[in-house]
C-alpha positions as CSV (number, residue, x, y, z in Angstrom):
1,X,5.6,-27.4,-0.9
2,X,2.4,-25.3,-0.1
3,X,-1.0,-27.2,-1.3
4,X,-3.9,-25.5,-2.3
5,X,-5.8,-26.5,0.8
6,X,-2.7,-24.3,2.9
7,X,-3.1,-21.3,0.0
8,X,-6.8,-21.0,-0.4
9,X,-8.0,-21.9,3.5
10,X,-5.5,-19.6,5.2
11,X,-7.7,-17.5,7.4
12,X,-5.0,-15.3,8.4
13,X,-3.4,-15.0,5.0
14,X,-6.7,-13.9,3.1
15,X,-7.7,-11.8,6.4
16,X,-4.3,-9.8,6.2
17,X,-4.3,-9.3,2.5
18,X,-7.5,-7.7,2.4
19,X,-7.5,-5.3,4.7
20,X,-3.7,-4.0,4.2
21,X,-5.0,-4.6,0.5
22,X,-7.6,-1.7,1.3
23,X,-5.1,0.8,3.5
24,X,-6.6,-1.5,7.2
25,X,-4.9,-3.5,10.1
26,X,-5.2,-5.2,13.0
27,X,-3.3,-6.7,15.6
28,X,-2.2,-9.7,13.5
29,X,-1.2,-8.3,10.7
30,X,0.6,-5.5,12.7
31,X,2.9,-8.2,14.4
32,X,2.9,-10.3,11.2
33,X,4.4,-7.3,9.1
34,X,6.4,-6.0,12.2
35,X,8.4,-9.4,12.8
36,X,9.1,-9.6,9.0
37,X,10.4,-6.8,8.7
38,X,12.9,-6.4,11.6
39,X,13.5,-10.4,11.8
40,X,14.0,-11.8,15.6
41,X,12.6,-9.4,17.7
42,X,12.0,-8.7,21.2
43,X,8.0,-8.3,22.7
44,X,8.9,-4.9,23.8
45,X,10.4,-4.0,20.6
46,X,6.4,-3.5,19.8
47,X,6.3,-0.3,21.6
48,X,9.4,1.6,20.7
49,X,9.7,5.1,22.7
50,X,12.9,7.5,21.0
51,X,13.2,5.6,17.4
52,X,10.7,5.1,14.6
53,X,11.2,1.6,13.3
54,X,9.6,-0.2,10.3
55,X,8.5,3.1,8.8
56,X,7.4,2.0,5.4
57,X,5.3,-0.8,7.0
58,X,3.9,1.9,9.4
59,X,3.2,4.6,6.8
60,X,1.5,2.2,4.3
61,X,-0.9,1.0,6.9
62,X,-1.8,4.4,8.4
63,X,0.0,3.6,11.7
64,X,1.7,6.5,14.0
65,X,5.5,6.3,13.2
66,X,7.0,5.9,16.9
67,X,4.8,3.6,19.0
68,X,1.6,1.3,17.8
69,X,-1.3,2.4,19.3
70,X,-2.2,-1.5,19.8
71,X,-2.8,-2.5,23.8
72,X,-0.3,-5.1,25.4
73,X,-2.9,-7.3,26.5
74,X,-4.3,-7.2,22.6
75,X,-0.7,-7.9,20.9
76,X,-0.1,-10.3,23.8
77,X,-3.3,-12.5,22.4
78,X,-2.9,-12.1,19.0
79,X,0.7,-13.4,18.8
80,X,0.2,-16.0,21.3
81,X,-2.8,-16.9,18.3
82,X,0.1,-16.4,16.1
83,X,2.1,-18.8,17.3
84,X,-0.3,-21.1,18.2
85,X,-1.1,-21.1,13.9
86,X,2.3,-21.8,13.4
87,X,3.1,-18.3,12.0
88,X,5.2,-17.5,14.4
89,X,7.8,-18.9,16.2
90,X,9.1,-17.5,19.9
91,X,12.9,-18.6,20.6
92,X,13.3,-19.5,24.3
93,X,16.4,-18.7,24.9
94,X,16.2,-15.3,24.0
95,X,13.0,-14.5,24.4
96,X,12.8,-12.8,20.7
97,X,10.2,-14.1,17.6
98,X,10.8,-14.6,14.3
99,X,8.3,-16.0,11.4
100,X,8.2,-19.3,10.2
101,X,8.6,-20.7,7.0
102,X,4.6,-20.4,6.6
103,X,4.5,-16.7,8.0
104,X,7.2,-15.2,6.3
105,X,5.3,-16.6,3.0
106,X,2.6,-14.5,4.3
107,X,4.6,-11.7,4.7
108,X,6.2,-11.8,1.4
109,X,2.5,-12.0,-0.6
110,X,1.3,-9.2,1.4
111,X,4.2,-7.3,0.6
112,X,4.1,-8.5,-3.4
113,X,0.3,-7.7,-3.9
114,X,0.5,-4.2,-1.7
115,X,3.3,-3.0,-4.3
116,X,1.5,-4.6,-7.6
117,X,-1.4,-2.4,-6.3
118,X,0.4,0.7,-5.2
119,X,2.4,0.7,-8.7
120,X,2.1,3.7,-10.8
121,X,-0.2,2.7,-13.9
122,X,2.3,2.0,-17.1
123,X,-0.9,2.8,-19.7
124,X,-1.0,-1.3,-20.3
125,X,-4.2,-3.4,-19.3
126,X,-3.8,-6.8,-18.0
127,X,-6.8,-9.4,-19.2
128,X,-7.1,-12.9,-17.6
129,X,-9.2,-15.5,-19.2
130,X,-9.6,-18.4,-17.5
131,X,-11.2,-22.1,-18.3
132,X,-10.7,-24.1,-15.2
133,X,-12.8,-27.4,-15.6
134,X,-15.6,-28.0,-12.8
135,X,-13.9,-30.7,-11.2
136,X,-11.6,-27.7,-10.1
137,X,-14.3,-25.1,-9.1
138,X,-12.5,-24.2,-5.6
139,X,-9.8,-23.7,-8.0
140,X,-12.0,-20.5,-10.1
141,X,-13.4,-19.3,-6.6
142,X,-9.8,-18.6,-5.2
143,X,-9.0,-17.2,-9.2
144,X,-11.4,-15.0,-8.7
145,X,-11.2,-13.8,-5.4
146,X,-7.3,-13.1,-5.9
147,X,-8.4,-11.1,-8.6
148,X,-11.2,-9.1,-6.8
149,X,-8.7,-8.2,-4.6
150,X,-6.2,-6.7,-7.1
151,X,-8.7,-4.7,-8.1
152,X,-9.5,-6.5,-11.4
153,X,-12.8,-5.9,-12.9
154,X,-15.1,-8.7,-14.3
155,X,-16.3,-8.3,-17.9
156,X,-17.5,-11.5,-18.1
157,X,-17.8,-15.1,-15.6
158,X,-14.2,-16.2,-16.5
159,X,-12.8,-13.2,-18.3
160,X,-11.0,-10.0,-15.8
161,X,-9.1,-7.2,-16.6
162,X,-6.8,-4.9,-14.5
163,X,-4.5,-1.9,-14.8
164,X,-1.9,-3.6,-12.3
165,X,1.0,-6.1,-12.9
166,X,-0.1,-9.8,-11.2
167,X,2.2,-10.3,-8.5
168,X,5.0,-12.4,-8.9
169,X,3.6,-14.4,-6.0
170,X,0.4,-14.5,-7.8
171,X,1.4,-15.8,-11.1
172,X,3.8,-18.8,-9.1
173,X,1.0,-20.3,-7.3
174,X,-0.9,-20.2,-10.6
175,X,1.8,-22.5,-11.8
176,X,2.5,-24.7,-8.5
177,X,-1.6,-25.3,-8.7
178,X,-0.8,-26.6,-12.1
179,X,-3.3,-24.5,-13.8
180,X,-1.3,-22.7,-16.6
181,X,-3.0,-24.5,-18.9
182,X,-6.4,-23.2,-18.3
183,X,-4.9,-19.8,-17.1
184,X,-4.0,-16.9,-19.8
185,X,-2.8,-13.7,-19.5
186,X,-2.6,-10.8,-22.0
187,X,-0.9,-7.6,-21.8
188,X,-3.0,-4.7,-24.0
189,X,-1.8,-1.2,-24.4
190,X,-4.4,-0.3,-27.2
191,X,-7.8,-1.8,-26.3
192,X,-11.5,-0.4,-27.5
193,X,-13.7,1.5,-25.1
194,X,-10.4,2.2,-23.1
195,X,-11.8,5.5,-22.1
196,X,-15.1,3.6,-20.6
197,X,-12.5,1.2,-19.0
198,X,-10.0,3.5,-17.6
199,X,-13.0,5.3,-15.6
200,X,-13.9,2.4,-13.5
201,X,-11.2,2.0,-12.1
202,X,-11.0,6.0,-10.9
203,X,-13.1,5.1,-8.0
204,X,-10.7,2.4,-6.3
């Protein structure tokens, strides 16, 4: 079971949900994604020459559809790094990597918050209020900063609203961190100002 330590501390997994979050990469999320989405895979498998592979990973992240445009000796660190984080796993025997348990969780959040983000507006606005005591402040920071990068805005310290859905990913850590009881969420279609509201979000 993933502790809150392992879900808010995760370098990698806050570094790769913000920038694919905000249409980036870099070298370990483009192996990260890349491995998740073809499985077990071989090292040269990075450079393909006469096939475009992962093509929705590729489009959403603004990368050329038949070869990265990442050096070997870059991809060559960064999954070495990868491996050494225990985010990916490199099978001996064949010589192909796969994620581990830990990276394909990555994988899958990135995935879940990308398509809550990309989702075509259903006219509904999501609010999230939010008591968390202060013996559980780390607990509000990673709240808030999940939020932030949903693209929820903050009408006041502990109250955000969004256009989005909360990923389902989102919404089950809430509950494995035990916090549904100081965490409530409210769907609005008809809400006042909604004009004012549904301006500030144009420039996202």
């Amino acid at each position: 079971m993933t502790t809150f330590k392992e879900i808010s501390k995760n370098r990698y997994r806050r570094q790769i949900l913000n920038r694919v979050l905000k249409g980036g990469c870099n070298a370990s999320s483009f192996i990260l994604l890349t491995v998740a989405e073809l499985g077990k895979i071989a090292f040269e498998s990075f450079h393909p020459q006469n096939y475009s592979f992962t093509r929705l990973g590729r489009y959403l992240l603004g990368l050329p559809l038949k070869e990265s445009n990442w050096k070997q000796k870059t991809l060559v660190n960064k999954m070495n790094l990868l491996i050494s984080k225990g985010l990916v796993v490199k099978d001996k025997k064949c010589k192909k990597y796969y994620l581990s348990v830990k990276g394909q969780k990555i994988a899958d959040d990135v995935n879940d918050y990308f398509l809550a983000v990309n989702k075509k507006w259903d006219g509904i606005f999501r609010v999230v209020i939010f008591d968390v005591p202060e013996r559980k402040k780390e607990y509000r920071n990673w709240l808030r900063n999940n939020l932030y990068s949903l693209n929820f805005k903050q009408l006041q310290k502990s109250v955000f609203i969004g256009k989005q859905a909360l990923p389902l990913s989102f919404i089950q850590e809430i509950s494995h961190l035990k916090l549904d009881d100081f965490v409530h969420i409210f769907n609005i279609r008809e809400i006042d100002s909604r004009e004012e509201i549904t301006k500030s979000f144009k420039h996202d």
